[in-house]
C-alpha positions as CSV (number, residue, x, y, z in Angstrom):
1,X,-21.8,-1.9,4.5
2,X,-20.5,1.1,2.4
3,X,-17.2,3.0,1.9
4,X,-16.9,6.2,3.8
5,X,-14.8,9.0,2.1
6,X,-12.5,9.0,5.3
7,X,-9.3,6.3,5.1
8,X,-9.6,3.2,6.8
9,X,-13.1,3.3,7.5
10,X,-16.3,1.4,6.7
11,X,-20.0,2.3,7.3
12,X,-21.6,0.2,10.2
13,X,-25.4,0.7,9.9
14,X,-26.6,0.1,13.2
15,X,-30.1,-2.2,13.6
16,X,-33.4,-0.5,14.5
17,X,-32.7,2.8,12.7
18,X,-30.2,3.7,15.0
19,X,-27.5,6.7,13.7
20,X,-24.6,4.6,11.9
21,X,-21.1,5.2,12.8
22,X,-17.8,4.7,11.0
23,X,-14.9,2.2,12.4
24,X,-11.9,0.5,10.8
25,X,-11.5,-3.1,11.2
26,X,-8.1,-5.3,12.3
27,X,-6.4,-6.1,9.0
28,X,-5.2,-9.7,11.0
29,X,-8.4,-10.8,12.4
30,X,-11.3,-8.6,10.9
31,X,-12.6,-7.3,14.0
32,X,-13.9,-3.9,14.4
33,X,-11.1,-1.3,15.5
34,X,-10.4,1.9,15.4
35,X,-7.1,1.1,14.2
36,X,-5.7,-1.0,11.2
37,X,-4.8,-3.5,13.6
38,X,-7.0,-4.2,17.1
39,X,-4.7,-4.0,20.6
40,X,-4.5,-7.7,20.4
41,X,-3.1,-7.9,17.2
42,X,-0.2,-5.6,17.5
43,X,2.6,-8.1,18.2
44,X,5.7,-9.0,16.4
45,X,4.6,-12.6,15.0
46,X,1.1,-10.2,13.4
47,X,3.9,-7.8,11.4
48,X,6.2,-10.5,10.3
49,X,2.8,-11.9,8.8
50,X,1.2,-9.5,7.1
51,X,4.1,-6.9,6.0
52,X,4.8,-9.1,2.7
53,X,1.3,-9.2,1.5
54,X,1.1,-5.8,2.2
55,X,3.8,-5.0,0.6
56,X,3.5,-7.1,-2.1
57,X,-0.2,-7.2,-2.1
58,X,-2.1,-8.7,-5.1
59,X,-5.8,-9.4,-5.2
60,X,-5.3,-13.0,-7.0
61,X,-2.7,-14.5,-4.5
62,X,-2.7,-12.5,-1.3
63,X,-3.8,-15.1,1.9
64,X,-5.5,-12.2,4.2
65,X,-8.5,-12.0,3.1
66,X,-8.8,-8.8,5.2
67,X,-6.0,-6.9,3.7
68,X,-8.2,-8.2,0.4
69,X,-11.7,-6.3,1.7
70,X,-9.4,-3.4,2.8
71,X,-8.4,-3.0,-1.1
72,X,-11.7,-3.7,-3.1
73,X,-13.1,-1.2,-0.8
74,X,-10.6,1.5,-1.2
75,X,-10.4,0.3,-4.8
76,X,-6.8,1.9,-5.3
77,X,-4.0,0.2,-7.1
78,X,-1.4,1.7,-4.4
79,X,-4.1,1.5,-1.3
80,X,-2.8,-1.1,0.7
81,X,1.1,-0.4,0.1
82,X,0.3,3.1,0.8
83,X,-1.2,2.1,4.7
84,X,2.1,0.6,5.5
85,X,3.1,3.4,7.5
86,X,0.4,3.6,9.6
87,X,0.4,-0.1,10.5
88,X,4.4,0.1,11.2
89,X,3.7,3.1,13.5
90,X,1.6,1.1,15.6
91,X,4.6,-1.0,17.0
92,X,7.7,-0.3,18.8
93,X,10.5,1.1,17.2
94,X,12.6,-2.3,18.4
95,X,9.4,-4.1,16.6
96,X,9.1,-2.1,13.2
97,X,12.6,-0.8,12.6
98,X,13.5,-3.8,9.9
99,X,10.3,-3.3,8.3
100,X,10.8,0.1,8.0
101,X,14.5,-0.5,6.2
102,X,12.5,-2.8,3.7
103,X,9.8,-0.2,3.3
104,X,12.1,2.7,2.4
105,X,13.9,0.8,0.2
106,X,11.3,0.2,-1.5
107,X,9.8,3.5,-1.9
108,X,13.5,5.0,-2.6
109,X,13.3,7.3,0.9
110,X,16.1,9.0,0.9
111,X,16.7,8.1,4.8
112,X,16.6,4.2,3.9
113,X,20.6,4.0,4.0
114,X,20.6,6.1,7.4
115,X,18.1,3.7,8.9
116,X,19.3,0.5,7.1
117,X,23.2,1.5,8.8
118,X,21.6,1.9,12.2
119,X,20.3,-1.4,12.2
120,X,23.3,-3.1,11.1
121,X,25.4,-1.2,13.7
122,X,22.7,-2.1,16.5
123,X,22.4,-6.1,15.5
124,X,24.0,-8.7,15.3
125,X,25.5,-9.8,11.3
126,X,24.3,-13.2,12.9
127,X,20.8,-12.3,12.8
128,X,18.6,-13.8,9.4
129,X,17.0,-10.1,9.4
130,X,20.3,-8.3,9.6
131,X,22.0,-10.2,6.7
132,X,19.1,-9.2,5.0
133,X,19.7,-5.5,5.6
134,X,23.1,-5.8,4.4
135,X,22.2,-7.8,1.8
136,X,19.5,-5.2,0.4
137,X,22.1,-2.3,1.1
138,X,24.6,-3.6,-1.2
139,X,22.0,-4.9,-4.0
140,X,20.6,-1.2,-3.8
141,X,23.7,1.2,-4.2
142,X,25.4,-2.3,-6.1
143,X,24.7,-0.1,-9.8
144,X,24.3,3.3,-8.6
145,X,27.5,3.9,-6.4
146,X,30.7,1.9,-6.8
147,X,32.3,2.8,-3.2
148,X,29.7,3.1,-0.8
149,X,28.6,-0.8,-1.1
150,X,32.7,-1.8,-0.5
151,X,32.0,-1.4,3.7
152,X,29.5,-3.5,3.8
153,X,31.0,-5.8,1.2
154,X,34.1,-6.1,2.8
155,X,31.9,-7.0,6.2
156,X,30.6,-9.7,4.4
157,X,34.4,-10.9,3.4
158,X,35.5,-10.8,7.2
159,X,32.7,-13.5,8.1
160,X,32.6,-17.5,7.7
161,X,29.2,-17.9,8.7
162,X,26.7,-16.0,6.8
163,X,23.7,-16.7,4.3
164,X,24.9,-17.7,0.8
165,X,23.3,-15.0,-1.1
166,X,25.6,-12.5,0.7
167,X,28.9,-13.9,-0.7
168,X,26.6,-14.5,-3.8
169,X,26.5,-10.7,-3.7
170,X,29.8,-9.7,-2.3
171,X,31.7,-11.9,-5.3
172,X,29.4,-9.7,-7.6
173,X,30.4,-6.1,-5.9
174,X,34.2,-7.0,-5.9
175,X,34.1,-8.5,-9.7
176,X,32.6,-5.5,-10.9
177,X,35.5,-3.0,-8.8
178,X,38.2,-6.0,-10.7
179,X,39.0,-7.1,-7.2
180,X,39.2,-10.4,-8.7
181,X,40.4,-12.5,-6.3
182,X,38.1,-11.5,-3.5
183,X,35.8,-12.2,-5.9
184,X,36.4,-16.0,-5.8
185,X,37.1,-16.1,-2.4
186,X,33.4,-15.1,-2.0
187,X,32.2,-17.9,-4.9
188,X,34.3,-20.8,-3.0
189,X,32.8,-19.5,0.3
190,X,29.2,-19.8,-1.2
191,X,29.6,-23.1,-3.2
192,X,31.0,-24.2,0.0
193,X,27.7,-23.7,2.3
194,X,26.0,-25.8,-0.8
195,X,27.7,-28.6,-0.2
196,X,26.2,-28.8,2.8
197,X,22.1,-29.4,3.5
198,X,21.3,-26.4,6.1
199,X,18.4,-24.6,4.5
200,X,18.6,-21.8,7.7
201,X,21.8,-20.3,5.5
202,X,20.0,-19.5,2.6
203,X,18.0,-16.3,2.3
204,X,16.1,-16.2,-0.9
205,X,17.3,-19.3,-3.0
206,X,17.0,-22.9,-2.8
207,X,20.4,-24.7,-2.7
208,X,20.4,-25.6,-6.4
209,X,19.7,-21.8,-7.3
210,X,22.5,-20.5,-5.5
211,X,24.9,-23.1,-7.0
212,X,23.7,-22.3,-10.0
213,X,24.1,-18.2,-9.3
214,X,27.6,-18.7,-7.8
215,X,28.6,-20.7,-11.0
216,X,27.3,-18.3,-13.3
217,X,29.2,-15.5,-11.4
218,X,32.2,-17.7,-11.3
219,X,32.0,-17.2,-15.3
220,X,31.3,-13.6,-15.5
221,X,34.6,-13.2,-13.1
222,X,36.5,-15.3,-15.0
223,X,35.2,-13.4,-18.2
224,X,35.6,-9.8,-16.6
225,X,39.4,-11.4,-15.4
226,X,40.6,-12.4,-18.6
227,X,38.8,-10.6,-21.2
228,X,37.2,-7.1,-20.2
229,X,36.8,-5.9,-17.1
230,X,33.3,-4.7,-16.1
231,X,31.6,-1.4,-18.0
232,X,28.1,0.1,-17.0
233,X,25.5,1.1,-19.4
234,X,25.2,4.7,-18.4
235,X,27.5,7.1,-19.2
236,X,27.7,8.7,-15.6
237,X,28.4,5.2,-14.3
238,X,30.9,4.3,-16.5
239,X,32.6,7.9,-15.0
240,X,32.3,6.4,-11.8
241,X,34.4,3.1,-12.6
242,X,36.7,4.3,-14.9
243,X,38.0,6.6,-11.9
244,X,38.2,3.5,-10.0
245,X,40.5,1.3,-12.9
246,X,42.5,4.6,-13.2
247,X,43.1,4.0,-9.6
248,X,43.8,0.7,-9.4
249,X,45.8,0.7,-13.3
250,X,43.4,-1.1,-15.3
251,X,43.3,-0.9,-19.0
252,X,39.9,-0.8,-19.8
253,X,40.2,0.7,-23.7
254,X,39.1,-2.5,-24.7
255,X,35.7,-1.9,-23.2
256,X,35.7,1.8,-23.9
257,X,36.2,2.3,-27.4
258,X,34.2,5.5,-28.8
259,X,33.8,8.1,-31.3
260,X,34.4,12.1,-30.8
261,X,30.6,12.1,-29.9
262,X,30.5,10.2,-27.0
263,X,27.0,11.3,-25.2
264,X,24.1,10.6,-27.0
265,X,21.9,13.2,-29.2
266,X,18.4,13.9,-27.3
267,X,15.6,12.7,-29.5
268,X,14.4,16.1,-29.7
269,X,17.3,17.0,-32.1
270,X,17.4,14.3,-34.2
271,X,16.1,14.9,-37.8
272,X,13.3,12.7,-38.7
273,X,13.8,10.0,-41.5
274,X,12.9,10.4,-44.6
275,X,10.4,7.6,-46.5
276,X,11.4,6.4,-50.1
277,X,9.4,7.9,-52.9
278,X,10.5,5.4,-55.4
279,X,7.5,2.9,-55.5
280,X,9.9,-0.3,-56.3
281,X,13.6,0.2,-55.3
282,X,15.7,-1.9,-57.1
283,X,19.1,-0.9,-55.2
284,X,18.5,-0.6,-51.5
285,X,20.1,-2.4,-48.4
286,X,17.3,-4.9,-46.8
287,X,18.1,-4.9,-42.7
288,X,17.2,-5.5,-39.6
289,X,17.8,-4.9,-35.7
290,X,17.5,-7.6,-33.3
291,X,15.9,-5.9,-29.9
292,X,16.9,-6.7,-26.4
293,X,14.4,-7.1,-23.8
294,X,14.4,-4.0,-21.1
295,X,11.6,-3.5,-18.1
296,X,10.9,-0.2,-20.3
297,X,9.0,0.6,-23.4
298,X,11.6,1.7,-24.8
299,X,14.2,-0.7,-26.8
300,X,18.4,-1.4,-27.1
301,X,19.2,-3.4,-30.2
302,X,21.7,-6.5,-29.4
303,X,22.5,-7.0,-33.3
304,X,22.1,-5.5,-36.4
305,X,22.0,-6.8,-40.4
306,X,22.2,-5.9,-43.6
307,X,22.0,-7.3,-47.3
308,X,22.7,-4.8,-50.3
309,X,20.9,-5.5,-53.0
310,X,22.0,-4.6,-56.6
311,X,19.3,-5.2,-59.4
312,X,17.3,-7.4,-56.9
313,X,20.4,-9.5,-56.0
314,X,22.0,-9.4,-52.9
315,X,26.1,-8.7,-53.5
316,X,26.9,-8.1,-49.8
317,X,26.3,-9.1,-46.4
318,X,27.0,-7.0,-43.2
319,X,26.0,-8.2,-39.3
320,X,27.5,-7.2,-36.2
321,X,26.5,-7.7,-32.1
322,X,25.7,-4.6,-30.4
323,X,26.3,-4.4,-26.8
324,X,22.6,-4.0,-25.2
325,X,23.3,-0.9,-23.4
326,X,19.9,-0.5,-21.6
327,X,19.1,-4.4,-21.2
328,X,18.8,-5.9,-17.9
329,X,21.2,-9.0,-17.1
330,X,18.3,-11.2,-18.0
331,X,17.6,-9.5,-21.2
332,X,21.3,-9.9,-22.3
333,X,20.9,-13.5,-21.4
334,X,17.4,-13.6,-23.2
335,X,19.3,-12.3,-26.4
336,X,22.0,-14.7,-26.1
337,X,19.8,-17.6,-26.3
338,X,17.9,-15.7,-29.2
339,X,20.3,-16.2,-31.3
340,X,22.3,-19.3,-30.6
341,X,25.4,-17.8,-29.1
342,X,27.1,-17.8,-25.6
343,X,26.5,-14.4,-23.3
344,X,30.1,-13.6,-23.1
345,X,29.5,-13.0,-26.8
346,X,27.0,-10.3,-26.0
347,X,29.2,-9.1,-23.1
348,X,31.8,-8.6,-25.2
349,X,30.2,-7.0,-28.1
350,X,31.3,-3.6,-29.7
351,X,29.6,-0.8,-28.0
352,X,26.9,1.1,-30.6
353,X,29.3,4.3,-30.7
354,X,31.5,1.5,-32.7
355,X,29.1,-0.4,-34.7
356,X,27.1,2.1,-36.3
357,X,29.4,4.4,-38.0
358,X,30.6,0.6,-40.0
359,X,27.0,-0.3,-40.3
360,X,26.3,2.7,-42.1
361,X,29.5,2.5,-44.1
362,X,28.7,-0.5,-45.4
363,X,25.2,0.9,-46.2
364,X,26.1,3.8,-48.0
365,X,23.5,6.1,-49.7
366,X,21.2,3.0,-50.2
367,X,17.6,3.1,-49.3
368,X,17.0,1.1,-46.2
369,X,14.2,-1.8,-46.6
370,X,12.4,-4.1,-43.7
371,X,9.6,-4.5,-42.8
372,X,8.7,-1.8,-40.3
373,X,11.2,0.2,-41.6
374,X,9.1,3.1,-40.9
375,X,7.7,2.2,-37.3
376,X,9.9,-0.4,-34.8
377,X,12.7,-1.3,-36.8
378,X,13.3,2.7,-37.3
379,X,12.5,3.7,-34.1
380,X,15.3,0.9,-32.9
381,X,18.1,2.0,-35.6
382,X,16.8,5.9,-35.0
383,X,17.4,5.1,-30.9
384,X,21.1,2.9,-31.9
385,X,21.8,6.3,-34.0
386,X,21.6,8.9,-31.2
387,X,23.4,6.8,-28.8
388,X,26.3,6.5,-31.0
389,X,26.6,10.1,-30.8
390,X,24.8,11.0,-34.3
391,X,21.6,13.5,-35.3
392,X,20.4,11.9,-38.4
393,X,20.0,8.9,-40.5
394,X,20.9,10.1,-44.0
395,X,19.5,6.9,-45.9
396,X,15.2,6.8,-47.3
397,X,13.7,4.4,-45.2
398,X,11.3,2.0,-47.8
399,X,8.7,0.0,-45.8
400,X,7.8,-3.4,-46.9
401,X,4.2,-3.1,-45.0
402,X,3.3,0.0,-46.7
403,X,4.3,-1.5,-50.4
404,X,2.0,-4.7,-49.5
405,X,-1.1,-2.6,-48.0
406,X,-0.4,-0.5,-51.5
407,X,-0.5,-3.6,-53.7
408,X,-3.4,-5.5,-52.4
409,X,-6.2,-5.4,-49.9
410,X,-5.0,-8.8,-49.4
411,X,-2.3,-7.4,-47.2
412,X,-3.8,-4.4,-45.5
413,X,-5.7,-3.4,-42.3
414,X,-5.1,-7.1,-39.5
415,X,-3.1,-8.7,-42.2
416,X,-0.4,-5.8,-42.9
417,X,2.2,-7.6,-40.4
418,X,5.0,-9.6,-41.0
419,X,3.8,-12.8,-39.5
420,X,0.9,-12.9,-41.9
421,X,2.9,-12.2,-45.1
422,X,5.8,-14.7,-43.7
423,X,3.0,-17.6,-43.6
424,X,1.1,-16.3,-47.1
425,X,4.2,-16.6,-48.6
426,X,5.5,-19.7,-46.8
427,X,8.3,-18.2,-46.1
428,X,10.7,-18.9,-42.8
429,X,11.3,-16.7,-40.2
430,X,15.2,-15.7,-39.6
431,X,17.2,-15.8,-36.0
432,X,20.1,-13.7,-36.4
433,X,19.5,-10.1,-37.6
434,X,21.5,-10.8,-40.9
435,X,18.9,-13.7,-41.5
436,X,16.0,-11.9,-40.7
437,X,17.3,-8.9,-43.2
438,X,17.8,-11.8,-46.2
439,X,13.9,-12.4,-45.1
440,X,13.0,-8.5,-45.3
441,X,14.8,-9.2,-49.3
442,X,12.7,-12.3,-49.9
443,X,9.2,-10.8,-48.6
444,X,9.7,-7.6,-50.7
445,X,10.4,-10.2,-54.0
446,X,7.4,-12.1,-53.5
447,X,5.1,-8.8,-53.2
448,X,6.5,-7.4,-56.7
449,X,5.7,-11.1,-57.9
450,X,2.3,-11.2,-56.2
451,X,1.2,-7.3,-57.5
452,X,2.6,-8.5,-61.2
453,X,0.6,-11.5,-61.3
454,X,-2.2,-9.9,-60.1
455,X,-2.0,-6.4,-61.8
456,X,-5.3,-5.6,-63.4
């Protein structure tokens, strides 16, 4: 058998000599069609099967262990996802519509909410697969669009018998529009169904998941209630929802609070730093930015430290929380339990445009010292900079990796990181960013010991 440059097909080298020919074969039951899938296999109970290893096909865990020779013979990361519009156009509209709702949601097809409305207007809300429309069309527009998702979220609130993970949903839509009340309404509604053992109203989650969900969204609508009503990360969402508290006469300053320079400098017009020539600073301010986890490469700081140093002893102390403007929820949690504190402490955090301009008067003219000082840690400050609306960092960046690769071979090449001059030195890693900058202080004063003792 070998692969044929045309899609879908495989080589079939006939016995005796005879001329070979090329055919697909059924991606169900592996027989030879001219199709993805042979007549027989084209039914309803076939497509509920295999459309979620399609979709989410991996070679390690998908089942079909057609789908599987499908892909090593294409040998494309996106081969089999890409296919799945030729197997949904084998079936009857009545038979693929749903799919197709999942599939252009998926690919972002800009007809997904035409299609996705259709089938809600043309099924019944009583139906597992249409709660799971309505579901996905609120979860989709939930952070892009603050009004479209409030007709189907208010469908949701006009219904006593749904799956849990739409009031799970609808609580979240109407917390973040400070439509409080609805809000619980939609959390008592869901922690309601848990009480009870029917596993057919459930979606996604187990029972015990979705408690814990609906609690968890419980707090965040108590917190958004009582302390400070929901802001987005993004300043064209954040347009979006302050229209909607001017509306509804919401004081949301609290959240809001910014320089003159509110919209962050492009990295193409911020200066670059500027390294320390002075080969042993003795006055500089040792600091350090605690990153929050994002699906990107690049990085939001969720705290930031800072010890000045004055003839190689520390006089002051500065440390703030950041709020992690580009972190996902779960990276906002992930920071929270970083560091020891609760995540209404990172919720409510002072938003860079705030913390900055005080981190950097409390920093002065100093050098700035850490350990990366002139790769991650001022790459993260550099980033926390041009959000807050500024085109330069004034301060000499001093690199504690440099000065050990510059003292001793000891400390260059796989050992120049701080995890190997933390254990040379036996010294203890920090948790908070103030604690890791006191670190950055006590590295750089056992280098100048180490290079003295060793000079010559």
């Amino acid at each position: 058998m070998a692969k044929d440059k045309s899609k879908d097909s495989i080589l079939i080298t006939v016995k005796g000599g005879g001329k070979p020919t090329y055919e697909s074969f059924c991606l169900n039951c592996g027989k030879m069609s001219k199709k993805l899938l042979c007549e027989k296999c084209i039914t309803g109970d076939v497509l509920n099967r295999i459309y979620p290893e399609l979709r989410n096909y991996k070679p390690d865990s998908c089942k079909n262990q057609y789908i599987r020779k499908y892909a090593s013979i294409h040998n494309q990361t996106n081969a089999v996802r890409e296919i799945i519009p030729d197997v949904l156009s084998l079936f009857t509209p009545q038979e693929s519509e749903y799919y197709y709702c999942k599939y252009y949601k998926l690919c972002g097809n800009k007809k997904y909410e035409e299609l996705a409305s259709e089938y809600l207007n043309s099924h019944s809300i009583a139906e597992r697969k249409c709660q799971e429309i309505l579901y996905d069309l609120i979860e989709y527009y939930l952070y892009r669009d603050y009004d479209k998702p409030r007709l189907w979220a208010d469908r949701i609130k006009g219904r006593n018998d749904l799956c849990g993970e739409l009031y799970l949903i609808a609580a979240r839509y109407f917390g973040m529009v400070a439509e409080y009340d609805d809000a619980d309404e939609m959390i008592n509604r869901g922690l309601l169904l848990c009480k009870k053992n029917t596993s057919s109203r459930y979606l996604y989650y187990d029972r015990s998941t979705l408690r814990s969900k609906l609690e968890q969204q419980r707090s965040e609508n108590q917190f958004y209630r009582n302390v400070k009503p929901y802001w987005p990360t993004t300043e064209d969402r954040r347009e979006m929802i302050a229209s909607i508290y001017d509306r509804k006469g919401i004081d949301y300053s609290s959240v809001y609070k910014t320089t003159n320079n509110k919209r962050r400098v492009p990295e193409s017009s911020f200066a670059p730093i500027k390294e320390c020539m002075d080969e042993r600073p003795t006055n500089y301010c040792a600091f350090w930015c605690n990153e929050a986890y994002t699906f990107s490469n690049v990085r939001c700081i969720y705290q930031i430290g800072a010890v000045k140093v004055i003839n190689n002893t520390i006089v002051d102390s500065f440390e703030s929380l950041v709020y992690p403007w580009d972190a996902k929820e779960n990276g906002k949690e992930k920071a929270a339990q970083e560091i020891g504190v609760p995540v209404k402490s990172i919720l409510s955090a002072e938003h860079v445009e705030v913390v900055i301009p005080r981190f950097f008067d409390f920093v002065e003219d100093y050098t700035l010292l850490s350990t990366g000082a002139l790769g991650k840690q001022s790459n993260l400050l550099s980033r926390a900079v041009r959000y807050a609306g500024l085109d330069k960092i004034k301060n000499d960046f001093f690199d504690v990796l440099d000065y050990a690769a510059d003292i001793s071979d000891d400390f260059d090449m796989k050992n120049n990181n701080r995890e190997y001059l933390l254990s040379f030195f036996s010294i203890s890693e920090g948790k908070t960013a103030l604690q890791k900058a006191r670190v950055n202080k006590e590295l750089y004063d056992a280098l100048m010991d180490y290079g003295d003792n060793n000079d010559g």
